[in-house]
BALUM-72123 format. One line per 3 residues: number of its first residue (from 0); their letters; for each residue x negated, y negated, z negated of C-alpha. Coordinates in steps of 0.001 Angstrom, whole numbers. Layout:
BEGIN
NUM	A	X:Y:Z  ...
END
This chain:
BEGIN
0	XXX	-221176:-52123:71407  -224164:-51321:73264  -226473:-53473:74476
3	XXX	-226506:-54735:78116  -229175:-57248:79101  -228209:-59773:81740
6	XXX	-230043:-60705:84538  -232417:-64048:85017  -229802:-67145:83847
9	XXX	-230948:-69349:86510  -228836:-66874:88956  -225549:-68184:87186
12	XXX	-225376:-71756:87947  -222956:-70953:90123  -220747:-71346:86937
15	XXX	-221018:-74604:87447  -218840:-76497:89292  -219332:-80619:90381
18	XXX	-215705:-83117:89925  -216291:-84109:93325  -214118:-82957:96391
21	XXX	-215510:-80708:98448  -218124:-78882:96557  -219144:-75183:97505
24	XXX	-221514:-72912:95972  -224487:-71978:98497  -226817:-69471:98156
27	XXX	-230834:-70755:98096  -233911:-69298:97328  -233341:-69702:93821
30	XXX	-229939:-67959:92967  -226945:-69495:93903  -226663:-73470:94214
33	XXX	-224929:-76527:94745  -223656:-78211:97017  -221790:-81953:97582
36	XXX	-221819:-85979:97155  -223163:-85635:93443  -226157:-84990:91922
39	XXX	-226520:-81947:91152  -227621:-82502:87743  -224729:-84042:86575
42	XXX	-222508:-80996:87097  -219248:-80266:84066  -218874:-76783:83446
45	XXX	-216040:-75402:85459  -212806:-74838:83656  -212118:-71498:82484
48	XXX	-211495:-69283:85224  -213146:-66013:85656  -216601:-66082:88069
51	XXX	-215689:-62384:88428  -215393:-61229:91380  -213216:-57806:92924
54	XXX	-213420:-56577:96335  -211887:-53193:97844  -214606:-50929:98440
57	XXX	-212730:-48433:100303  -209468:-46875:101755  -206497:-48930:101351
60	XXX	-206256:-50839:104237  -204090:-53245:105511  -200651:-54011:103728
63	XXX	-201395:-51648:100492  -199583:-52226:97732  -200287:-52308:94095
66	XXX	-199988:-49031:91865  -197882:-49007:88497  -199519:-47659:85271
69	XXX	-197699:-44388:84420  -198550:-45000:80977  -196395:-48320:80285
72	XXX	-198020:-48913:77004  -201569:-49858:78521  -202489:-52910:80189
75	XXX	-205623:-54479:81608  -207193:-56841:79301  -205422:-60045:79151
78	XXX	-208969:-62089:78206  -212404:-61436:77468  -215983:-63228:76889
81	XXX	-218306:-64273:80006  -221738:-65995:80281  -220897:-69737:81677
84	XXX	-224083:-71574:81440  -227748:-71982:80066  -228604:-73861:77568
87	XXX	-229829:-76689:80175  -226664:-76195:82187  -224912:-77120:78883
90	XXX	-227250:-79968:77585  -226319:-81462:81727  -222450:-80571:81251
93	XXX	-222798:-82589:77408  -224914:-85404:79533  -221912:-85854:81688
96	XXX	-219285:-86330:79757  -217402:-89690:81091  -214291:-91066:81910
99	XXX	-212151:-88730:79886  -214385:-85672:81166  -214502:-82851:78635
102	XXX	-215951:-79502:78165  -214163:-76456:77382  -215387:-74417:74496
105	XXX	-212483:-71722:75598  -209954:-70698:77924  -207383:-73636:76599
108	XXX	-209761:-76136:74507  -212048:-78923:75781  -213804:-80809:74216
111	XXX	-215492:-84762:73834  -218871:-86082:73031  -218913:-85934:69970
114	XXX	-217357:-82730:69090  -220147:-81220:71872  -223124:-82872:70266
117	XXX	-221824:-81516:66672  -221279:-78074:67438  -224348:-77763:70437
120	XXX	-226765:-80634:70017  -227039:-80569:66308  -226004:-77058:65418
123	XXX	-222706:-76981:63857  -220774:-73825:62615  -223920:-72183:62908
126	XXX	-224533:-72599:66500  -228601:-73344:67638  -229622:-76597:67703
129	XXX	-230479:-78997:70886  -228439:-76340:73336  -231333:-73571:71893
132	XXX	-233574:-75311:74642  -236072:-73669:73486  -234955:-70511:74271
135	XXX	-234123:-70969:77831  -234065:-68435:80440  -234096:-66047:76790
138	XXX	-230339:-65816:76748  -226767:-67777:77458  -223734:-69302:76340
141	XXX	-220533:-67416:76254  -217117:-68693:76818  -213504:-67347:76805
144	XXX	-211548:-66522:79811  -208515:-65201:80912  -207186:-62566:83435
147	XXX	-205753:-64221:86058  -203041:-61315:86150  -201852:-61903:82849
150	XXX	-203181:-65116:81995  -199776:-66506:80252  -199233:-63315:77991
153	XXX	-200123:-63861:73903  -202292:-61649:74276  -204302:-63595:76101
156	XXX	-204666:-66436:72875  -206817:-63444:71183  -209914:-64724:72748
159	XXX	-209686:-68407:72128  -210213:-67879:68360  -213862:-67329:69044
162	XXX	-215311:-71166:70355  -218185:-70839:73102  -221321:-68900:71292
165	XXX	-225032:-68436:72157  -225927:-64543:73044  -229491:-63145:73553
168	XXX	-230467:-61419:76854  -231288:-58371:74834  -227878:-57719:73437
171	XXX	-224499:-57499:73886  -222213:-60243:72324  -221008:-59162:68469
174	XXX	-217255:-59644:69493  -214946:-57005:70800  -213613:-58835:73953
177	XXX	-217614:-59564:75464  -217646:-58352:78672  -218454:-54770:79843
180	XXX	-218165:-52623:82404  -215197:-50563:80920  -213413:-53946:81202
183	XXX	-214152:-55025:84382  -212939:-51311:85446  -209350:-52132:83775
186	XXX	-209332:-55660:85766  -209982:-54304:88956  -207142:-51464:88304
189	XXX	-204780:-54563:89201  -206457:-55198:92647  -206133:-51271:94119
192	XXX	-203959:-51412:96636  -202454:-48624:98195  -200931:-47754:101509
195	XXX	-197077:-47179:101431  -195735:-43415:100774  -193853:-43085:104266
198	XXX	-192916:-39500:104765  -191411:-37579:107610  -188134:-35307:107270
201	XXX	-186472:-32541:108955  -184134:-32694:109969  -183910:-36909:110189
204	XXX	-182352:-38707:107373  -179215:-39351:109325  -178516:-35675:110111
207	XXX	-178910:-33997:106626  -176241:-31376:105936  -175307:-29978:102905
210	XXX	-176504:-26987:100927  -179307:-27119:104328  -182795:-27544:102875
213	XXX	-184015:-30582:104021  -188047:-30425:104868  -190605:-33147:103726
216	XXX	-193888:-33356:105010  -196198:-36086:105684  -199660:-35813:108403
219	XXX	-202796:-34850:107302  -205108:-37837:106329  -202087:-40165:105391
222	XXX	-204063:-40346:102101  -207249:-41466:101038  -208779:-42469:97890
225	XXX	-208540:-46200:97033  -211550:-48068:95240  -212419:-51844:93640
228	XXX	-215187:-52808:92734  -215120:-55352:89641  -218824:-57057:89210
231	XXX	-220400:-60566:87777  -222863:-62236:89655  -226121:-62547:88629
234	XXX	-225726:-60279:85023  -226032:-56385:86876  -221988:-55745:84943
237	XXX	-220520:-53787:87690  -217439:-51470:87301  -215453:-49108:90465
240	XXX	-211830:-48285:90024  -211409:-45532:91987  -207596:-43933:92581
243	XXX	-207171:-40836:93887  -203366:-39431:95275  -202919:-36286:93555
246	XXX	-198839:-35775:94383  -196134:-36544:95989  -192824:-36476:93202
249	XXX	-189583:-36676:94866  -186188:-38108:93083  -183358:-37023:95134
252	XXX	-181157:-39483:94163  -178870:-36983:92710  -177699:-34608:89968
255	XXX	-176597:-31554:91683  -179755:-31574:94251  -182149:-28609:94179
258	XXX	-185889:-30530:94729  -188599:-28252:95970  -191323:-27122:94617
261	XXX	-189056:-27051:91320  -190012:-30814:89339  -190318:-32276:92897
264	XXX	-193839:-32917:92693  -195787:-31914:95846  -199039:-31155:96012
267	XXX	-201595:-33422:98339  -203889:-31000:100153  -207794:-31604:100682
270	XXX	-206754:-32903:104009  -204918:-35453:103088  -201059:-34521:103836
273	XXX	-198364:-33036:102703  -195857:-30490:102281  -195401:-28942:106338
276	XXX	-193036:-29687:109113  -190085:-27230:110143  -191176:-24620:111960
279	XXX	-189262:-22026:114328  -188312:-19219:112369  -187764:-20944:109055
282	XXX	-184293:-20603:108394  -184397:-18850:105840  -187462:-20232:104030
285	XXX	-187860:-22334:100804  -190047:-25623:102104  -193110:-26446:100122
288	XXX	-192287:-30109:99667  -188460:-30899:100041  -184822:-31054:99163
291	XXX	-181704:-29209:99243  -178399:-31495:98944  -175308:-29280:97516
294	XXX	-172935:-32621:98055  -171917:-34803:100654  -173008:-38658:99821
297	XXX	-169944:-39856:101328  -168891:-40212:97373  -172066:-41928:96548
300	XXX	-171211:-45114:98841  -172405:-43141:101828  -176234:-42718:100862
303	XXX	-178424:-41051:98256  -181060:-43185:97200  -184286:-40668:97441
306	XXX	-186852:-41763:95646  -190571:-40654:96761  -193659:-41774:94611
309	XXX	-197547:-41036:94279  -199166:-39936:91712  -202759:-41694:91864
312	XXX	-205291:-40387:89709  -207468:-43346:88276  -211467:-43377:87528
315	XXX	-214093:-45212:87085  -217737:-45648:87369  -219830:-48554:85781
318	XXX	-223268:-50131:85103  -225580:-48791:82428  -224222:-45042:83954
321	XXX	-221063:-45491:81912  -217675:-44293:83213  -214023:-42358:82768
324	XXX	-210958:-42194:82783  -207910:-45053:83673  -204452:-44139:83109
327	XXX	-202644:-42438:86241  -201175:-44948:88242  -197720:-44663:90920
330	XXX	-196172:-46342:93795  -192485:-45492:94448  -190838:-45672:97842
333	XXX	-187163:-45489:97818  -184668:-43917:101626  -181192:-44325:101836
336	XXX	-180786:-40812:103367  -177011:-39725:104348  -175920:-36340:103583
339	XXX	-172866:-34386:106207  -170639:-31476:105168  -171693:-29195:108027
342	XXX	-168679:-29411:110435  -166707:-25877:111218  -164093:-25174:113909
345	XX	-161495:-22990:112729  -159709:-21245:115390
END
C-alpha cells in the first residue's frame, strides 16, 4: 500500500460528536469545532458512521437515477478503515465514559472503562501506551466503518476483526481495508446519478406498423457526463467517479424484431444525442438507431415491452495522482409500445 500522509489531526475533531441534543459541527479558525450545552471537552467519539463525505460534481441534475454495475460480480466496498480521533480526542472520549456510555473500537463493538484503559491507557495487544500522547499531532487512531449502502451485507463483518489501531502520519495503515482513494472512488460509484434515458420515436409509439422501421433518436445534449466526488475532511483522500454515456442498447421486447444498428446498441455522438429523426425522403432507408417490428403485439397482450438502456462508461481520478478504471455501469428504461398490421382495402 503506498503511503498517504494525512493532514494536521486537529482538523478532524469533527469526528467527534457531543450526547447532547442539538449539537452541530462549526467551522472556526482552528479546523472544524463544536458546538452545544456541553463542554466541549467531554465529547464520546461518534458511533461508527462514515465522516465521508460525496457530493455531485457535475451533470446529473435533478431526478437522476442510480446506474447498475454491468459487471454483477463487483461491488463497492462494504467497510473500510478511517481516522476517528487523536490521541487527546481519545484520552477525552476514555475521560467520559459514564452512565452506560461506551466507546466503539469498531463498526459493531463498544466498549467500557476498563476495557479502554487496558487496550489505550496502558497498552494492551500491543497498542501505545497513555493514548501515544506523546505523539500527538504525529499521527491518529483508526477505526472500522461501514458503507452506508451495504452496511448489513457479511461482508461488511470483514473489518471489525481489526479493533481501533494507532497509524503514523507518514504511512498508510498495514491493513487492506485502510482507506484510499481507489476506495472512496468505488463508494461514490453508488451516489452517480443519472438523468432518465427518454427517447423520441417515429413514428409515435401508438402508431407503429409492422415490418415499418420504426426510428429512434434522442436531441443533441440529452447526455452529459455524470461525476462524484468522494473526499475526507481534513486528511487530502479525495477520489471523482466520473460516468460517461457511451450507448444507447435497445431490447425490442421481441424475438422476431430486426434492432438497428444490428446488437441494438447506438452510438452517442460528441454532441450529446442520438440516432436522427425521420426525415422526408427516408422511406427506404435503414435508421441509425431503431427498430423494425415483423409482428403485430396484439398477441403479446397488446404491447411490446422495449427496453432502452445506457451504457455509462465509469472513471476515476484520485489524490496522490492515482486513478482508472470502474466497471461500466447501465440504467434501463422500459415503453410499452403497440405494434398495427398496416391496414389494406381490398377492392
Amino acid at each position: 500500500m503506498n503511503p498517504r500522509r494525512l493532514a494536521t489531526p486537529g482538523v478532524v475533531a469533527a469526528l467527534l460528536l457531543l450526547p447532547c441534543a442539538g449539537v452541530v459541527l462549526a467551522q472556526n479558525g482552528s479546523g472544524i469545532g463544536l458546538e452545544g450545552d456541553t463542554d466541549p471537552n467531554s465529547g464520546t467519539l461518534s458511533a461508527t458512521a462514515t465522516q465521508v463525505v460525496v457530493r455531485q460534481t457535475g451533470g446529473g441534475g435533478e431526478g437522476g437515477q442510480p446506474i447498475s454495475a454491468v459487471d454483477t460480480d463487483w461491488t463497492p466496498p462494504a467497510c473500510w478503515h478511517e481516522p476517528v480521533a487523536t490521541p487527546q480526542e481519545l484520552e477525552r472520549a476514555v475521560n467520559a465514559i459514564e452512565n452506560g456510555n461506551l466507546v466503539p473500537v469498531n463498526s459493531r463493538l463498544q466498549w467500557g472503562v476498563d476495557l479502554m484503559h487496558e487496550y489505550y491507557r496502558d497498552g494492551g495487544d500491543g497498542n501505545p501506551e497513555n493514548y501515544n500522547l506523546d505523539q500527538q499531532g504525529e499521527g491518529m487512531w483508526w477505526r472500522a466503518v461501514r458503507n452506508p449502502h451495504r452496511e448489513d451485507d457479511t461482508e461488511a463483518d470483514d473489518c471489525d476483526q481489526q479493533l481501533m489501531f494507532w497509524a503514523d502520519d507518514n504511512a498508510a495503515p498495514d491493513v487492506p481495508t485502510a482507506l484510499t482513494p481507489e476506495m472512496l472512488a468505488e463508494y461514490a460509484y453508488d451516489s452517480v446519478r443519472v438523468p432518465r434515458t427518454e427517447i423520441e420515436m417515429q413514428p409515435a409509439d401508438d402508431r407503429l406498423k409492422v415490418n415499418l422501421p420504426t426510428w429512434i433518436w434522442q436531441e443533441p445534449a440529452a447526455f452529459d457526463e455524470v461525476a462524484v466526488r468522494a473526499e475526507l475532511p481534513g486528511t487530502g483522500l479525495w477520489a471523482e467517479t466520473t460516468a460517461t454515456p457511451v450507448s444507447l442498447r435497445l431490447d425490442p421486447g421481441a424475438d422476431d424484431a430486426v434492432v438497428h444498428p444490428e446488437g441494438g446498441a447506438c452510438a452517442i455522438g460528441d454532441d450529446g444525442g442520438v440516432g436522427r429523426q425521420y426525415r422526408r425522403g427516408d422511406a427506404e432507408s435503414v435508421p441509425p438507431c431503431g427498430i423494425t417490428y415483423h409482428r403485430s403485439s396484439e398477441a403479446a397482450g397488446g404491447a411490446y415491452g422495449l427496453k432502452a438502456s445506457i451504457t455509462w462508461e465509469v472513471d476515476w481520478t484520485g489524490s496522490g495522482n492515482t486513478g482508472g478504471d470502474l466497471p461500466d455501469g447501465v440504467f434501463e428504461t422500459t415503453y410499452d409500445v403497440t405494434v398495427q398490421e398496416i391496414q389494406t382495402v381490398v377492392r
